[in-house]
C-alpha positions as CSV (number, residue, x, y, z in Angstrom):
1,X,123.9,122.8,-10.6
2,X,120.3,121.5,-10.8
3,X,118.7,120.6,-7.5
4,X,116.6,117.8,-8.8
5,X,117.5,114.3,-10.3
6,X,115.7,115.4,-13.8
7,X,117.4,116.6,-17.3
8,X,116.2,118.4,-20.2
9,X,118.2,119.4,-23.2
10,X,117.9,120.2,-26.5
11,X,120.3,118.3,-29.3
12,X,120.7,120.1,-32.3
13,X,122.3,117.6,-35.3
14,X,123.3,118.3,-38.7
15,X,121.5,114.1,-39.0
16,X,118.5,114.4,-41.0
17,X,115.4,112.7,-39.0
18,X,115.8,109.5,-40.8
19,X,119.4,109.1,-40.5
20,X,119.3,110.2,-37.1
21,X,116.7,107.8,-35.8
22,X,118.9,105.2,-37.2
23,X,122.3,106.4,-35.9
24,X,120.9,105.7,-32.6
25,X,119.3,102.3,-33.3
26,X,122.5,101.2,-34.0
27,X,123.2,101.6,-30.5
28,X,120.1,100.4,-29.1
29,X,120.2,96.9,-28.0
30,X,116.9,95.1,-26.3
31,X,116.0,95.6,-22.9
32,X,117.3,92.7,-20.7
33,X,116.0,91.1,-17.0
34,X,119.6,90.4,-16.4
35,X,122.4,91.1,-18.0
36,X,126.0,90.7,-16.7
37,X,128.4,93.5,-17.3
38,X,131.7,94.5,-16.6
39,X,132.9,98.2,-16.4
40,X,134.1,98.6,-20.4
41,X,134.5,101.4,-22.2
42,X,133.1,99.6,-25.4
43,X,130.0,99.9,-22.8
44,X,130.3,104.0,-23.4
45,X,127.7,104.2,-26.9
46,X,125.7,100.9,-25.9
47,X,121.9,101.5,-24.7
48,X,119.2,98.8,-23.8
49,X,115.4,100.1,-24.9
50,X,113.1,100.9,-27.6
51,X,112.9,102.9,-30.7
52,X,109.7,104.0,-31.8
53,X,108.7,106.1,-34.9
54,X,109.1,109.3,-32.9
55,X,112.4,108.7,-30.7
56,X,113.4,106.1,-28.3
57,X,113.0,105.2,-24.7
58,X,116.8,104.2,-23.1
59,X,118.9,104.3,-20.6
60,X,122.9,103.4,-21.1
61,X,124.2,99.5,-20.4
62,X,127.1,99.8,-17.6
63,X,129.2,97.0,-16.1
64,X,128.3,98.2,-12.6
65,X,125.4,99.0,-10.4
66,X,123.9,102.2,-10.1
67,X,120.1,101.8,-9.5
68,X,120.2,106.3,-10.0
69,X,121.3,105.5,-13.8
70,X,118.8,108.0,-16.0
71,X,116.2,106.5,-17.6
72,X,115.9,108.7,-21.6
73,X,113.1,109.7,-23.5
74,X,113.5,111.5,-26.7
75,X,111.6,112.6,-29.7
76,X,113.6,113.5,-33.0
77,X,111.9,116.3,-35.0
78,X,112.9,117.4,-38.6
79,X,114.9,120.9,-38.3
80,X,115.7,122.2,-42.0
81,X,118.4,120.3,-43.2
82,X,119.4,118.6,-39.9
83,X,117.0,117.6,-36.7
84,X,116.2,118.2,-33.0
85,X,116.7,116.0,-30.9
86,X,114.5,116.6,-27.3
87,X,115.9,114.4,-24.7
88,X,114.6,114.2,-21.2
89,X,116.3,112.3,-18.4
90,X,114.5,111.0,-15.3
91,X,115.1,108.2,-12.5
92,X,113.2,104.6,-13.0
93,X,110.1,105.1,-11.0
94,X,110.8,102.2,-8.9
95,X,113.9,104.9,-7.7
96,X,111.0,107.6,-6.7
97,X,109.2,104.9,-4.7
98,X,112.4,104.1,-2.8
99,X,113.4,107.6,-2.1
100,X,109.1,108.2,-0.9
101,X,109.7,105.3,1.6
102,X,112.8,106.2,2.8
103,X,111.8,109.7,3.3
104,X,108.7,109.0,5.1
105,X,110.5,106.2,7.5
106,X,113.1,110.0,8.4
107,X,109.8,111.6,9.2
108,X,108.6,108.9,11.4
109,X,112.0,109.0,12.7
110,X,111.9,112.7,13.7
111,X,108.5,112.4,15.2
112,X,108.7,109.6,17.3
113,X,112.4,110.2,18.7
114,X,112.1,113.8,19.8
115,X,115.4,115.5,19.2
116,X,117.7,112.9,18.7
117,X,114.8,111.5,16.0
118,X,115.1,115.1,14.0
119,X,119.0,114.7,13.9
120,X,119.0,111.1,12.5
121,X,116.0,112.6,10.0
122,X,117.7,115.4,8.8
123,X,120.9,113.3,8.3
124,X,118.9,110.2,6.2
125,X,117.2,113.2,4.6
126,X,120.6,114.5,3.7
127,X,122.4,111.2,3.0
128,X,119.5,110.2,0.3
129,X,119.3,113.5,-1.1
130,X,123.1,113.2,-2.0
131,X,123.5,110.1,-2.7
132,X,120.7,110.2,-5.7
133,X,121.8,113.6,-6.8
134,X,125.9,112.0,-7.3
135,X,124.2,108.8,-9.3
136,X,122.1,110.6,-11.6
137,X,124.2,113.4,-12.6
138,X,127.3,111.6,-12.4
139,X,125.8,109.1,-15.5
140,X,123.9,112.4,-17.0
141,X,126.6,113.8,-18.2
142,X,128.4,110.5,-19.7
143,X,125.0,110.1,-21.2
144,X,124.3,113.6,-22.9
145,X,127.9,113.5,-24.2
146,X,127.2,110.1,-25.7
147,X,124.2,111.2,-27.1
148,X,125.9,114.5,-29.0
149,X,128.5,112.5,-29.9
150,X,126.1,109.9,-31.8
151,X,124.3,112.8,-33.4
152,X,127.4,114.5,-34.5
153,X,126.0,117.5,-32.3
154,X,128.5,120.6,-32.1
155,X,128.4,120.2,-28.0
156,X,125.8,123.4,-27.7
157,X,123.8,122.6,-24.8
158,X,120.1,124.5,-25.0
């Protein structure tokens, strides 16, 4: 298990760079303020974000709420016959300023309770911790097996 909410793989596909850039656009849809989803799983191969002439910048459309959902950059390289696909899976940044300001309010916590201040610290510092690692990993893997599964990958992670 990885002890930070961050993912980097390697996707090797038998797709040649061309076909594999457009294998994934057609799963890319544009990015949307709001969008009303349900939980489907026609929802499973459907992204919302940007192709450029390198990769794509996407993260996964679900029908439910999970402000931890990985955020996926990726550049698509030739590779003989076939390409590479480098992904790399982060939170939304607005996520890391959440987790900074809950952290430092546990802090303040700790130091201006004593004891009873360093218990409820250590257990907002543990609650956050947790709950961030079980909403990114737990759409991670979803996501990396969507991803192989769009570009015909053999399932060897790197």
């Amino acid at each position: 298990m990885k002890w930070l909410p961050q993912h980097q793989f390697e996707i090797v596909s038998p797709l040649d760079r061309a076909t594999a850039l457009a294998a994934m656009a057609a799963h890319v849809e544009p990015e949307k303020f709001f969008r009303i989803g349900w939980p489907n799983s026609a929802n499973d191969k459907r992204f919302e974000g940007q192709m450029t002439n390198d990769g794509f910048h996407v993260r996964r459309i679900i029908g439910y709420r999970n402000s931890f959902l990985p955020v996926i950059d990726a550049t698509v390289q030739s590779a003989g016959r076939g390409s590479r696909i480098d992904v790399r899976m982060r939170m939304f940044w607005f996520v890391y300023a959440f987790v900074a300001v809950w952290v430092m309010g546990a802090l303040i916590a700790a130091v201006s309770a004593g004891w009873i201040g360093v218990g409820i610290a250590l257990f907002l510092l543990l609650f956050v911790y947790a709950m961030t690692m079980a909403g990114f990993w737990m759409e991670a893997g979803k996501q990396e097996q969507t991803l192989r599964t769009i570009f015909q990958a053999n399932g060897d992670a790197s």
